[in-house]
N, C-alpha and C positions, 0 to 999 in steps of 0.2 A: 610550147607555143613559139613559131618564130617570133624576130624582132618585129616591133613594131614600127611603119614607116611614119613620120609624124613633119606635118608641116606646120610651123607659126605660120599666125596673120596676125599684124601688127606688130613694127619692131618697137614700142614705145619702152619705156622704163621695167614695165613687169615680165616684157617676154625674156628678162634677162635671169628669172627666178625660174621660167619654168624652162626656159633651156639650159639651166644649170642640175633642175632634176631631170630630165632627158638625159645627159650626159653623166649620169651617176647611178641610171636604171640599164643593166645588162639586155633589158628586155624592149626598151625602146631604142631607137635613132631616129635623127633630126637629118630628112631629107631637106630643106630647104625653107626659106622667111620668104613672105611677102610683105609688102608694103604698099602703099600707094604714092610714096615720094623713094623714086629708083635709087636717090644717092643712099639714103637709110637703108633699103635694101642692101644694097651691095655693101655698104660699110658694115654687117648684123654677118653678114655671108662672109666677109672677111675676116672679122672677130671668131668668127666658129669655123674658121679653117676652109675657108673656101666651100662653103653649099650651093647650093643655089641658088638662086634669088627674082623677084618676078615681082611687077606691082600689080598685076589681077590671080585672082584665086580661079578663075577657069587655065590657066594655064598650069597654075600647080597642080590642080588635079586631076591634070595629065600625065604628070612627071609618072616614071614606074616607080613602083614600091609604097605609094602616098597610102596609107590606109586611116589614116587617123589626120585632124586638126585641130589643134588650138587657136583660141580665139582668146586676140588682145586688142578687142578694136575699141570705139566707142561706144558706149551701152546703146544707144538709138541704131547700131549696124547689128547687132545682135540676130535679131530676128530675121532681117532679108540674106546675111550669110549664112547663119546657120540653115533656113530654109535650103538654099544652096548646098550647102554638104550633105545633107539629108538628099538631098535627088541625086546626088554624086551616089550616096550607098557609102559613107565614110562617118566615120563615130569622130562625137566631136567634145571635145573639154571648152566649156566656154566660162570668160572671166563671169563673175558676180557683176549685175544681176544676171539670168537669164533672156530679159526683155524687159521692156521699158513700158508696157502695158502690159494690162491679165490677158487680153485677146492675145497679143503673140506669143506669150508665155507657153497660153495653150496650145495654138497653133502649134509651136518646137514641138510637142512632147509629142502630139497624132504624128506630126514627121518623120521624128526615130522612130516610134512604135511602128507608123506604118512601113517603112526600111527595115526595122528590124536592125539597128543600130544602137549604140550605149552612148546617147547625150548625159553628159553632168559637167552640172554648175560648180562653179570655183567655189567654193566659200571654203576657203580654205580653213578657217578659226577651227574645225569642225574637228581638223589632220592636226594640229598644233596639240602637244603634248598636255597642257594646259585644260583644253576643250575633252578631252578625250580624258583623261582623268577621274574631272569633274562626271562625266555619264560615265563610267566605269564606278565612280563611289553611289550614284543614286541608282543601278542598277544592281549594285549588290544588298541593297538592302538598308546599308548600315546607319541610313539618316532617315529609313522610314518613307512615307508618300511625301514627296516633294509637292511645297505649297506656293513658297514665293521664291523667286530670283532678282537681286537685286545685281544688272551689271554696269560698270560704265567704262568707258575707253575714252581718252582723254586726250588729244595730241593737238599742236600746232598746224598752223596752213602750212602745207607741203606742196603744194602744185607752184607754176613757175612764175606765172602771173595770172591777172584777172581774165583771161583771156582765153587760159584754157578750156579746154569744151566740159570741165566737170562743173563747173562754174555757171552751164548752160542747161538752163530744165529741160529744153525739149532736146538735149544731146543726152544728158546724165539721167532724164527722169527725174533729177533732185537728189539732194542729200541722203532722204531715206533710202532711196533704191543704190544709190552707187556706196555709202556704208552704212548707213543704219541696217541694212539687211542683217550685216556679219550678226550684229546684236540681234536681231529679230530671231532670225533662222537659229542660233544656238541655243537661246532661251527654250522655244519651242520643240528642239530638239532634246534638251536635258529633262523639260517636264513630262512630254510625250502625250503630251495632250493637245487636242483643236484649239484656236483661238477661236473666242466668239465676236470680241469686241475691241477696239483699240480707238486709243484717246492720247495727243498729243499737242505737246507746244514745240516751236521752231525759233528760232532768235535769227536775226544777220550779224551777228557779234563782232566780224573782225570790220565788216563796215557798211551803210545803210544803202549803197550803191549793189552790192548783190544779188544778184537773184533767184541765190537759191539761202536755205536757210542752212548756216553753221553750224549749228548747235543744236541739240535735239534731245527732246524727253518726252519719251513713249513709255504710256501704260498697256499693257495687251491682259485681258482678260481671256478666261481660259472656261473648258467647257466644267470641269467639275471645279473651278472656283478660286484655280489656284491662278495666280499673279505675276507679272514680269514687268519690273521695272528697268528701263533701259535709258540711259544719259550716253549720247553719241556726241564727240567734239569733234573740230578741227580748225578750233576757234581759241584754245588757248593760248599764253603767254609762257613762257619763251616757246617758240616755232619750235624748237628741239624736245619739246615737254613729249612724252611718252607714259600715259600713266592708267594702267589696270584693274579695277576694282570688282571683286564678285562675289557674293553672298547666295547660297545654295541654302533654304530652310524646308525642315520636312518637318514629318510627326513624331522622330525619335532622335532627331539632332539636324548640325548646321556644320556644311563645307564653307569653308572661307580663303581666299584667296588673294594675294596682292601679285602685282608686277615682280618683286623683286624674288629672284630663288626660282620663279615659274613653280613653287610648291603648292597644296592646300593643307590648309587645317580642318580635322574631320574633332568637330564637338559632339562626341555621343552620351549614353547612359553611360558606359564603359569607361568613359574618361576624354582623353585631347587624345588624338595619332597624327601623324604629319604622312604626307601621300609624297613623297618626291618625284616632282616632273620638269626634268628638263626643258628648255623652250625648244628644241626640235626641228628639221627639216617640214615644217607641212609643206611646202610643195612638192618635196620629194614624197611624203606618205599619199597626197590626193593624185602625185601620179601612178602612184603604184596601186593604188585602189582601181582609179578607172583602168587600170592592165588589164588589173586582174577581172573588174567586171566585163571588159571585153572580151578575157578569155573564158567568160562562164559565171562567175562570182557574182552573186547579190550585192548592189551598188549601195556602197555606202554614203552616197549621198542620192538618194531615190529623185527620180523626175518630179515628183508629184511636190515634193520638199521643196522643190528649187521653182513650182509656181506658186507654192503658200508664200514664199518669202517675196514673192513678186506682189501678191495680194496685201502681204501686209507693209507693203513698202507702199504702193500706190495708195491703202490706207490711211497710214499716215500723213502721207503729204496733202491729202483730202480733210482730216482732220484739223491739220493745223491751219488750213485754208479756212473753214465754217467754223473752226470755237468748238466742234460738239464730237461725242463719240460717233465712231462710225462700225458698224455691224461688219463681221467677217464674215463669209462665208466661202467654202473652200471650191 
């Protein structure tokens, strides 16, 4: 397969992770960033050796060679660029979520399909040696039908101030959709099972002025019964706190897992084994995935995955809104 021609949009903080896996994949190159403020532009263009640089996406996908884009915009831009690339006839990696509603969610997915194009969503947890582990021990067997998932991810406020647009429900969607998904989407991927039902609480933890909620505890109910309990922060103390917790149970034993080592502990009949997983490049593995689905490859993160986790993120934040469970349906 030749190289692949790849354009960012969005120089924000995270295009700096996936233009580091660009430049580490033989198989892609980075024709050029866009932005929409020219000096970020050209200062991203300058950092990577002189690219290109442009603050509208109809000009880059003009440039020769453009075959692919990344997308690091704001979750509420989602939908009307990627629409856009899709008409262009360009495969697109876009951050988590997919869209900010189910309607545009769906909308993306009839786009590629109808192009004939390979969209997938970032969720990156999915590439991280950790995630990938974890569904490598319950697909082999050795813990039996997986029943419940207990995860939580635990960090400080990271963004810069109140002000940034994650902080904005009608930019971010809400906290469920800009990270609770990570949690949603892996759960649901490890059990392998439909969600039926999901039931949640939201807090404003770090202060009653937000508005969106911090902190988050979702229950997601599944179609043959089994459970996933998911604790999302970015509301703890100290702002540097980083903290991983995940409990895998099935019918014949239990994966266990903390932050520290990125290892698990597999509890069987057989006795304890320890899984060792380094914590891993995922942005270099979820680019080399969508290469490879572009050159052929059954996508490891399927379209269809990247609208449930849109469903069950717009769930959620419906949930927490009424008090009451709220019905999935895919």
């Amino acid at each position: 397969m030749d190289r692949i021609g790849i354009v960012l949009v969005g120089a924000g903080f995270i295009a700096d992770a996936h233009s580091g896996a660009i430049d580490a994949d033989p198989r892609a190159t980075l024709i050029g960033i866009v932005d929409a403020d020219p000096g970020r532009a050209a200062a991203f263009a300058r950092k990577q050796g002189g690219i290109r640089h442009a603050p509208d996406l109809d000009t880059a996908l003009q440039w020769p060679g453009v075959d692919a884009v990344i997308l690091c915009t704001p979750n509420d831009t989602h939908a009307p660029i990627g629409l856009a690339v899709a008409a262009a006839g360009k495969h697109l990696l876009v951050e988590k979520p997919l869209a900010t509603t189910v309607a545009d969610a769906r909308r993306l997915a009839r786009a590629f399909d109808a192009a004939d194009t390979v969209l997938v969503a970032a969720h990156t947890h999915r590439f991280y040696d950790y995630g990938r582990a974890v569904k490598q021990t319950i697909e082999s067997g050795s813990i039996g039908r997986p029943r419940l998932v207990r995860l939580a991810i635990l960090g400080g406020w990271i963004w810069p101030d109140w002000s940034a647009w994650v902080g904005d429900p009608d930019r971010s969607g809400g906290h469920a959709l800009h990270n609770g998904v990570h949690l949603l989407d892996l759960a649901t991927w490890w059990l392998g099972q439909e969600p039926t039902e999901i039931f949640a609480r939201g807090r404003k933890q770090t202060a009653a002025e937000l508005r969106i909620y911090d902190y988050l505890e979702m229950v997601v109910t599944y179609a043959d019964g089994a459970t996933a309990v998911c604790e999302m922060s970015r509301a703890h103390r100290p702002g540097s706190l980083a903290q991983r917790e995940l409990l895998v149970a099935g019918s014949e034993g239990i994966v266990e897992q903390g932050w520290d080592g990125e290892s698990s502990l597999v509890f069987g009949e057989a006795g304890t084994a320890t899984l060792p997983a380094a914590g891993g490049n995922g942005f270099a593995a979820q680019l080399g995935a969508w290469l490879d689905a572009i050159g052929g490859a059954p996508p490891l993160m399927p379209v269809a995955d990247a609208v449930r986790a849109v469903v069950l993120g717009v769930a959620v934040e419906e949930s927490i809104v009424t008090g009451k469970p709220v019905a999935v349906t895919a």
